[in-house]
C-alpha positions in Angstrom: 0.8 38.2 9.8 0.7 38.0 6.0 -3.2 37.5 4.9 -3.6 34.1 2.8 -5.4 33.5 0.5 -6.2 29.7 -1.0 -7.4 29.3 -4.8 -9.4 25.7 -4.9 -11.3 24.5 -2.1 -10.5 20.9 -2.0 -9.7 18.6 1.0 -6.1 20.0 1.1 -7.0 23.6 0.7 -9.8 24.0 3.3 -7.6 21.4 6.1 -4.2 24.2 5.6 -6.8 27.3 5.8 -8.3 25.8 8.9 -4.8 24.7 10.3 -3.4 28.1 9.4 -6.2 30.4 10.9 -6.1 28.4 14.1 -2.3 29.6 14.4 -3.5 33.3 13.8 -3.1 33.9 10.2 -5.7 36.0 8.6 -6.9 33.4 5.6 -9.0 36.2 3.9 -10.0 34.9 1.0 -11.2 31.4 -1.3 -12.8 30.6 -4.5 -13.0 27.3 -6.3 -14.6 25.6 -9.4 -17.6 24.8 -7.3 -18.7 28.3 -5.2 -20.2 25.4 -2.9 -16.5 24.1 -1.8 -15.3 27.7 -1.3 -18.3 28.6 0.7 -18.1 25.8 2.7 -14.3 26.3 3.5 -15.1 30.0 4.1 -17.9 29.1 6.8 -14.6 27.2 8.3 -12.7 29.9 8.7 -13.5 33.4 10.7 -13.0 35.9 8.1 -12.5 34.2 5.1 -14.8 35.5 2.5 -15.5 32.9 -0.5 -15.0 35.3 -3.6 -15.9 34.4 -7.5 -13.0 33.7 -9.2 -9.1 33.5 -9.0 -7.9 36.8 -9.6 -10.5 38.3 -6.7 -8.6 35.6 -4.5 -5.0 37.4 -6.0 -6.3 40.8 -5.6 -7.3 40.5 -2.2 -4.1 37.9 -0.1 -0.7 38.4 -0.2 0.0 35.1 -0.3 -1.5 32.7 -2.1 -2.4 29.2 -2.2 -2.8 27.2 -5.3 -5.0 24.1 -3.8 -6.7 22.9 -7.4 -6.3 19.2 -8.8 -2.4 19.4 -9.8 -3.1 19.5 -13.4 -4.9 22.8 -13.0 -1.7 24.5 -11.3 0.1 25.8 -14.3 -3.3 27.4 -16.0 -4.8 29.0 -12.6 -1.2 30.7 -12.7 -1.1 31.3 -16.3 -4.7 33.3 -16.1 -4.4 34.8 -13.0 -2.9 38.9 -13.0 0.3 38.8 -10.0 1.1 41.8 -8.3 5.3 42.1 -8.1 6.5 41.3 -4.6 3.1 38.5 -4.1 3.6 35.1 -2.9 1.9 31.9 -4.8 2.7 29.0 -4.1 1.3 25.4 -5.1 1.0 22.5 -2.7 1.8 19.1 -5.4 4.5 16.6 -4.5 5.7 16.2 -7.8 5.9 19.1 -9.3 8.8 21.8 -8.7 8.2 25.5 -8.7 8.6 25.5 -12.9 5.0 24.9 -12.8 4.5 28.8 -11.3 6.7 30.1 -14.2 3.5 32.4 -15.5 3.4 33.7 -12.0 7.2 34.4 -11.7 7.5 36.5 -15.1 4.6 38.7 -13.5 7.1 39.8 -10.4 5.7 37.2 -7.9 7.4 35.0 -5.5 6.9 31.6 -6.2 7.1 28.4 -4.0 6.0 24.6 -2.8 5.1 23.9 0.0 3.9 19.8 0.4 2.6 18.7 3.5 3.8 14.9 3.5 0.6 13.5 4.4 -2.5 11.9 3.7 -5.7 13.9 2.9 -8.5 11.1 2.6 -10.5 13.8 4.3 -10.3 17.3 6.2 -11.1 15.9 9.8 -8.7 13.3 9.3 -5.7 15.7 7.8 -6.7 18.4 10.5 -5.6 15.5 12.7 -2.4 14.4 10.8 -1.0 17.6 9.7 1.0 18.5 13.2 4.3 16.4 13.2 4.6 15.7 9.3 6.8 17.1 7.2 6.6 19.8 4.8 8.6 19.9 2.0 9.7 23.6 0.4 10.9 24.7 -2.5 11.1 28.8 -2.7 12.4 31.8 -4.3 14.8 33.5 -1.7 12.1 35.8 -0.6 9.5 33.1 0.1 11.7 30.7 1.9 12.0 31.7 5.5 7.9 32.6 5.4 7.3 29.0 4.7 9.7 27.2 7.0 8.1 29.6 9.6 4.5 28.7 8.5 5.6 24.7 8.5 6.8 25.8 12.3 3.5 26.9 13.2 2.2 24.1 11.7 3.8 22.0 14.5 5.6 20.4 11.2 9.1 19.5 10.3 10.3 21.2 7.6 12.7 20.4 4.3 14.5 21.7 1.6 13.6 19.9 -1.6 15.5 20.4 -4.9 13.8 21.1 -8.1 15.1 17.8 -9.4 14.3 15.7 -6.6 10.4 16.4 -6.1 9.3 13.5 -8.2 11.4 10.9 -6.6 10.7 12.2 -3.4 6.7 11.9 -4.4 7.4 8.4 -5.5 8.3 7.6 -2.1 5.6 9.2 -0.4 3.6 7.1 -2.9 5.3 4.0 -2.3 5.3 4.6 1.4 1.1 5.3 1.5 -0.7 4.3 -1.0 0.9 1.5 -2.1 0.6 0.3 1.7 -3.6 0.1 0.3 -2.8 -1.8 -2.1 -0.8 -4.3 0.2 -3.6 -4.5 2.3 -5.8 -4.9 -0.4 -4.1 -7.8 -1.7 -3.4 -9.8 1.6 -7.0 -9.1 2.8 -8.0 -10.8 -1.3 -6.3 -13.8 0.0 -8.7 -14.1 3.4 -11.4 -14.4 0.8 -10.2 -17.4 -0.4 -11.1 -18.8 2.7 -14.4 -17.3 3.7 -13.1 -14.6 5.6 -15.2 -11.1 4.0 -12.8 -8.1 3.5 -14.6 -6.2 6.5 -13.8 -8.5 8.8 -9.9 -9.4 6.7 -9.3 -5.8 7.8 -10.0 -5.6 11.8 -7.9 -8.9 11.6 -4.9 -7.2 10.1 -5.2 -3.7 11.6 -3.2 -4.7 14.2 -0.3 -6.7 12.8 -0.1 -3.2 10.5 -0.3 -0.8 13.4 2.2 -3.2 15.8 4.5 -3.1 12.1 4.5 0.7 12.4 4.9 1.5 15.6 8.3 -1.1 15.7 9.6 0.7 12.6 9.1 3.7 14.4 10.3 2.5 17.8 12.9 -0.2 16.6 13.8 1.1 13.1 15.0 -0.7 9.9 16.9 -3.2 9.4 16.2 -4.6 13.2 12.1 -4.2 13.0 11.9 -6.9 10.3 10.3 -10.1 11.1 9.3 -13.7 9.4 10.6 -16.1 7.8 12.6 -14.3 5.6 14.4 -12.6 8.3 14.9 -15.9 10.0 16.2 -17.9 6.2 13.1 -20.0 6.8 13.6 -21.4 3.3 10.4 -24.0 3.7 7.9 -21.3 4.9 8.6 -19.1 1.7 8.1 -22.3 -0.7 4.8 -23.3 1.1 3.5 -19.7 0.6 4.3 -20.4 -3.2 3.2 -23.3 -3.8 -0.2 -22.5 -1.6 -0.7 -19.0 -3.7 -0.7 -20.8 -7.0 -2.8 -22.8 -6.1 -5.3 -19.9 -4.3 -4.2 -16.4 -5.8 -1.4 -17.1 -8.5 -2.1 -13.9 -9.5 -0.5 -12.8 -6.7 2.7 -14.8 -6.7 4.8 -11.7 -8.9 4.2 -9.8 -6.5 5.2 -11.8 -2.9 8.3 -13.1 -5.4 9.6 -9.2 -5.9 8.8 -8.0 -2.1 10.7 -11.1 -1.2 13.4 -10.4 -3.1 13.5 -6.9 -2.0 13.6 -8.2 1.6 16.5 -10.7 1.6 18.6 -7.1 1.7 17.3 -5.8 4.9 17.7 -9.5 6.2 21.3 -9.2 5.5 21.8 -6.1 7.2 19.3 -7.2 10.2 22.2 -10.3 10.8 20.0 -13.2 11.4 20.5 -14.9 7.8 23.7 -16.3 6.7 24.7 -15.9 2.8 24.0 -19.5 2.2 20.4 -18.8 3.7 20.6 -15.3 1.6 21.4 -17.5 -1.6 18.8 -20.0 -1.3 16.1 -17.2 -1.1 17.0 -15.3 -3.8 17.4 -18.7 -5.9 14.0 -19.8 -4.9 12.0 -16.7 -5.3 14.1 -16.2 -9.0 13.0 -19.3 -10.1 9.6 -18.6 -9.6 9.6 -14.9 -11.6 11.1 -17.3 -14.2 8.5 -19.6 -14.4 
């Protein structure tokens, strides 16, 4: 198997070289900004010696891993000395294999390769990383070693256009960490009331997990529940009226998620385009005001 090498030794860096080296890949190789992070990821992984800079990384894998904060991508590739034929590849969401353009005009084959995921921490992404999907984006060369690497990964892998990793990163945004901030917000309203975020949380957990699991198991539009996707007209005004009085500063929100909803209502069938109408009319009055 190719010999990997990863260049920052972050939660994402040291949870693929784990991953990877459990599969049988020989991860030979890690340095980061911190020689405490590389050491720590090479203690990890049998074999892996933590070296003291980039280029001994590069001089030592054929394939390498650029793991650093995102905004460090372009200048570890810029600095760093290629060898023609070597692979690098970065693992950002956003950004399309441009940002490896230092790398390219040295002869090396460049790629992305984003686990969709979250990496609050390595225990947690070891856990999470089989069954996601990896998005690649690859020179020729590159392409079939990373779809087979997202294989052994037990992930599902896609192509992703240049000019589609942003919006596809916005989604993955959307889709997780906006889900946070969600939670955050509904579990500000239990305060009003007494009820400590802590114990908000355990509360919700399982309306949230139950919410999953149906989207999973029932899909969308047919998962959606409440009053918008019964036209409950009354229900929505009393939440209005009740969050200016308790957390107006919430109301712009609810108001624009509402609105976003009545949609999937209408394809879910239960709401007429009378009950549709008054929705929209009711929750548009309010962004007004």
């Amino acid at each position: 198997m190719v010999k990997l090498g990863f260049i920052g030794a972050g939660t994402v860096g040291t949870a693929l070289a784990i991953s990877l080296s459990k599969k049988g890949y020989p991860v030979v190789a890690t340095s980061s900004r911190r020689s405490s992070s590389a050491e720590k990821l090479a203690e990890r992984v049998p074999g892996c010696s933590a070296v003291g800079s980039s280029q001994d990384v590069a001089d030592t894998a054929e394939l390498v891993f650029i793991t650093t904060p995102d905004n460090a991508i372009a200048t570890v590739a810029g600095e760093v000395k290629w060898h023609p034929g070597q692979g690098v590849v970065h693992c950002c969401g956003a950004e399309s294999t441009a940002v490896l353009e230092a790398a390219r005009r040295s002869g090396a084959r460049t790629g992305a390769f984003h686990p969709l995921q979250t990496f609050a921490s390595v225990e947690k992404a070891l856990e999470n990383i089989p069954g996601s999907t990896i998005a690649i984006e690859a020179d020729t060369e590159l392409l079939q070693t990373l779809k087979d690497i997202a294989g052994d990964l037990e992930g599902h892998w896609i192509e992703l256009k240049a000019e589609h990793r942003a919006v596809y990163h916005a989604s993955a945004v959307i889709a997780c960490n906006y889900l946070v901030t969600l939670e955050k917000l509904a579990t500000d309203i239990w305060h009003t009331f007494g009820i400590p975020r802590r114990q908000a949380i355990q509360a919700l957990l399982p309306l949230v997990k139950g919410t999953i699991r149906n989207i999973e198991n029932v899909g969308i539009p047919d998962c959606l529940t409440g009053p918008i996707a019964r036209g409950d007209v009354a229900t929505v005004k009393k939440h209005l009226e009740e969050l200016a009085l308790s957390s107006p500063e919430l109301i712009s929100t609810y108001r624009e998620l509402g609105l976003q909803t009545i949609p999937i209502a209408r394809e879910k069938g239960r709401i007429d385009e009378d009950g549709a109408g008054e929705l929209e009319a009711l929750l548009s009055s309010q962004r007004a005001d």
